[in-house]
C-alpha positions as CSV (number, residue, x, y, z in Angstrom):
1,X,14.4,-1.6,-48.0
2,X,18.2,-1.6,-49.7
3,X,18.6,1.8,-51.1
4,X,18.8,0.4,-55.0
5,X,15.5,-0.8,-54.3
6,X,13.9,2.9,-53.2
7,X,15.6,4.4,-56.1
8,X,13.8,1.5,-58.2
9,X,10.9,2.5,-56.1
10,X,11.0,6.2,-57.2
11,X,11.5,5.6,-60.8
12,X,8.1,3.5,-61.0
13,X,6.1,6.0,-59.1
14,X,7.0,8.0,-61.5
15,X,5.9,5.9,-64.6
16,X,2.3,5.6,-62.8
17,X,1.9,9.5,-61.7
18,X,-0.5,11.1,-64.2
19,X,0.7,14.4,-65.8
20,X,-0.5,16.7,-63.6
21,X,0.3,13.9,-60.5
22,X,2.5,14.5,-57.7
23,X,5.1,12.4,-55.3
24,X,4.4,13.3,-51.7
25,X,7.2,12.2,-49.6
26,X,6.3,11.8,-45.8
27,X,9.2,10.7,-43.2
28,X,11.5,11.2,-40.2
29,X,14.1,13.5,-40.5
30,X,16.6,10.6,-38.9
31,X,17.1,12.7,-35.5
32,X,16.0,10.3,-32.4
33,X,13.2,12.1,-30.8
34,X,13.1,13.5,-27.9
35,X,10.7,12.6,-24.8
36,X,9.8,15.2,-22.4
37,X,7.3,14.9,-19.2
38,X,5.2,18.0,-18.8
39,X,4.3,19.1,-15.1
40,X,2.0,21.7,-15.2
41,X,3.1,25.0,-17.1
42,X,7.0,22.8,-16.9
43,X,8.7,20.4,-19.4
44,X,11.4,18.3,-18.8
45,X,13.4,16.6,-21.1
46,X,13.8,12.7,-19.7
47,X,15.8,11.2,-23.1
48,X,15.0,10.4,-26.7
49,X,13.1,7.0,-28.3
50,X,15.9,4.6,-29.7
51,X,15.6,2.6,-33.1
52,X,16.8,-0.7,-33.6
53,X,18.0,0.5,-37.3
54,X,19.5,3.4,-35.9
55,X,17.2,5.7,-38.1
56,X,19.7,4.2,-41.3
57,X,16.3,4.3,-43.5
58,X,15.6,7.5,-43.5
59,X,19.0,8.7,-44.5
60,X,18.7,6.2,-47.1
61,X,15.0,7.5,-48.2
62,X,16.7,10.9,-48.1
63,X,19.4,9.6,-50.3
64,X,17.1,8.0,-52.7
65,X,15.2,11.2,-53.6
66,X,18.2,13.1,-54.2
67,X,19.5,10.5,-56.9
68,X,15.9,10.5,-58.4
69,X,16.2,14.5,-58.5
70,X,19.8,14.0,-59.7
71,X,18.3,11.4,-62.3
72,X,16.6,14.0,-63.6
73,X,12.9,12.2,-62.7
74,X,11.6,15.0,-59.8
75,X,11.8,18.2,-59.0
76,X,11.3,19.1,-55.7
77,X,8.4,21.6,-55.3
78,X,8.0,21.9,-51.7
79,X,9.6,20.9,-48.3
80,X,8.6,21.5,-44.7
81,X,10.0,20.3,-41.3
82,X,6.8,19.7,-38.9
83,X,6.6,18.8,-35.5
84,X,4.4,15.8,-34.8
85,X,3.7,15.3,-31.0
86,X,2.5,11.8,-29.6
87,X,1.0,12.5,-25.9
88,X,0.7,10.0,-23.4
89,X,-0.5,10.1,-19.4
90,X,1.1,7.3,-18.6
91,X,4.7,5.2,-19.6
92,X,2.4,2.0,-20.5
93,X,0.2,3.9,-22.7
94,X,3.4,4.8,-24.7
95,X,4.9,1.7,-24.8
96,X,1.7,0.2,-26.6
97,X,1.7,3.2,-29.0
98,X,5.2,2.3,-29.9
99,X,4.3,-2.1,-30.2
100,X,1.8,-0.8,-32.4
101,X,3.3,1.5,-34.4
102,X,6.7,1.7,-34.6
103,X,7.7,-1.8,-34.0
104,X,11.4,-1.3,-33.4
105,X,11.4,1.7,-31.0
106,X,12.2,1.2,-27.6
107,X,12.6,3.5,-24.5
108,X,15.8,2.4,-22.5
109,X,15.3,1.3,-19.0
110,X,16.9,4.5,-17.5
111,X,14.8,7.0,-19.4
112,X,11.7,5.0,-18.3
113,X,12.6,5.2,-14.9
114,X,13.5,9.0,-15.0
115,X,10.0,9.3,-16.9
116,X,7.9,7.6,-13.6
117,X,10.0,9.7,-11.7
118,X,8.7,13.0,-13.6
119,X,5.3,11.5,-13.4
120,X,5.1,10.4,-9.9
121,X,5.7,14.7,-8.9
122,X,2.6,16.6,-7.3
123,X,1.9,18.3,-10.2
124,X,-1.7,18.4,-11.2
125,X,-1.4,18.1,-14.9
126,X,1.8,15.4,-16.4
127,X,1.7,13.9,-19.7
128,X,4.3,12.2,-21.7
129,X,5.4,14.1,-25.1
130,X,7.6,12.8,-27.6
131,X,8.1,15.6,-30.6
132,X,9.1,13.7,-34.0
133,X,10.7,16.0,-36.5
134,X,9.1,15.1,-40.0
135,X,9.9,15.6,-43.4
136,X,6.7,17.1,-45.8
137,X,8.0,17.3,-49.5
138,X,6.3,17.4,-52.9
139,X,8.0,16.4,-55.9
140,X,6.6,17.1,-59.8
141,X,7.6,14.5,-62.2
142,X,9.6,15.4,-65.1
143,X,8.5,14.4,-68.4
144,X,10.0,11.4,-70.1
């Protein structure tokens, strides 16, 4: 979505929020995340998930909610960097998270291969981790 169109976006959520209502905002903070392989009581970092946009949107959501605040439409109440972890035992079972979720994520070739490697080790307990660092904000509508 073209920036002018989340601003757009913003300004009619806030014609349809009730007065009491609030804007929750939910999304990437734009840094690639990192994958790591976990061997036992060890993690090891084997790259980071690429993006076909680059992870552009997310800057651009970012810059969209500060012209709304700017606007004078928001105020932002609340904001909270989380961790969300996806965990998977095996490279495949990734990959299909990614097709079904996050369409235009990829894991180069090199990374996969250094993620069998990590997997292939004789520790008893491996599992993929990739650690997304998400935005949590609440925003209060001003009044017209």
């Amino acid at each position: 979505m073209a920036p002018e169109s989340m601003v757009h976006a913003l300004e009619q959520i806030r014609g349809l929020l009730e007065v009491n209502g609030r804007l929750l905002d939910i999304h990437p903070s734009g840094e690639p995340p990192p994958i790591f392989v976990r061997q036992d009581n060890e993690r090891h970092l084997t790259g980071w998930i690429q993006e076909e946009s680059d992870y552009v949107s997310y800057t651009q959501a970012e810059d969209a909610l500060r012209e709304a605040v700017r606007r004078g439409w928001f105020r932002r109440e609340k904001r909270e960097l989380v961790t969300f972890a996806t965990y998977a035992t095996h490279l495949e079972a990734l990959r299909e998270h990614l097709r079904q979720n996050w369409q235009d994520a990829w894991i180069e070739d090199l990374v996969a291969m250094q993620i069998e490697n990590q997997l292939s080790s004789l520790a008893r307990q491996k599992e993929i981790i990739v650690e997304e660092q998400i935005w949590l904000s609440r925003y209060q509508p001003t009044l017209p």
